[in-house]
C-alpha positions as CSV (number, residue, x, y, z in Angstrom):
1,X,-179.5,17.6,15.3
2,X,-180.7,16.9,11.7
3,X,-180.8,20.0,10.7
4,X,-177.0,20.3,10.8
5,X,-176.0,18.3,8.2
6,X,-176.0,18.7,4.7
7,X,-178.5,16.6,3.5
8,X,-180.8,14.0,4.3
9,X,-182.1,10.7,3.3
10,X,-185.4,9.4,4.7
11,X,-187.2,6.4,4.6
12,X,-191.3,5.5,4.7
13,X,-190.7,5.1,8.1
14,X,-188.9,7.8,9.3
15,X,-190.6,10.3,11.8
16,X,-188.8,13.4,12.9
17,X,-189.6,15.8,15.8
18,X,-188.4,19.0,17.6
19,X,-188.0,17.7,21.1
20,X,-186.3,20.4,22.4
21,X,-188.8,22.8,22.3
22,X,-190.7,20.6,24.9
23,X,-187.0,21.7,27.4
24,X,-187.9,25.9,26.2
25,X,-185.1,25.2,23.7
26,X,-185.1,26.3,20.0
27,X,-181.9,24.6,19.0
28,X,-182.9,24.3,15.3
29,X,-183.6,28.3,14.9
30,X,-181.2,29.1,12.7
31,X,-180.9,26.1,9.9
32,X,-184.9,24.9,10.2
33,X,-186.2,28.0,8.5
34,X,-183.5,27.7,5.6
35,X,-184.8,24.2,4.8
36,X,-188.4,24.6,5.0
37,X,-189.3,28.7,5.2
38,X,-190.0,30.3,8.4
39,X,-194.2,29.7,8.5
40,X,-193.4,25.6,8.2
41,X,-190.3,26.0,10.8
42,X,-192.2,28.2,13.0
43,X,-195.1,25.9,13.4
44,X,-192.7,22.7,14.1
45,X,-190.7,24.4,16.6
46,X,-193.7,25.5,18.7
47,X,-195.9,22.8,18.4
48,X,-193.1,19.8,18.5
49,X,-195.3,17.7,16.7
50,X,-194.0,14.8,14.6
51,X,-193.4,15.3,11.2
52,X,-193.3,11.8,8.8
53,X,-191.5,11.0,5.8
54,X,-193.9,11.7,3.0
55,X,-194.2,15.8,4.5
56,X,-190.5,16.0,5.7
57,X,-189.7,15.4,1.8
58,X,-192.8,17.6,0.4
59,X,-191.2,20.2,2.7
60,X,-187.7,19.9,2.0
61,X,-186.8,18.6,6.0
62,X,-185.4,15.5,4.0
63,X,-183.8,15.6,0.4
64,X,-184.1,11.9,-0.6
65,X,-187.1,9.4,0.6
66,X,-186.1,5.8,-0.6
67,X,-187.9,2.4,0.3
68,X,-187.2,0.9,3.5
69,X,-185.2,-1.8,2.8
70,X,-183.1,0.5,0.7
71,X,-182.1,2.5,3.3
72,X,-178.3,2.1,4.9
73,X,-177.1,2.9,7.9
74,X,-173.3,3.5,8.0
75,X,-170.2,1.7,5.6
């Protein structure tokens, strides 16, 4: 579902993970490889290993990685 939106702000603590691929879905086929290049989105997808927060910025999964308590959720 993340990589739908726009962009994306991470914290220390964030993880991330394609679960789907554990169901024989790919739902993140067409907007994973535009993020992070097809090698990077081909290896999540099939492994469906958890990616943290310091790789999911070096990749370009996340755009912004602030501290923890920095980090809102919602207005």
């Amino acid at each position: 579902m993340a990589t739908g939106l726009d962009f994306l702000i991470g914290c220390e603590k964030s993880s991330f993970r394609f679960l789907a691929v554990n169901y024989g879905q790919l739902n993140a086929t067409w907007s994973l490889p535009t993020m992070v290049g097809w090698p990077k989105a081909k290896e999540l997808l099939y492994s469906g290993r958890e990616v943290f927060a310091d790789e999911a910025y070096h990749i370009g999964l996340i755009n912004h990685l602030v501290p923890s308590g920095e980090l809102l959720i919602g207005p």
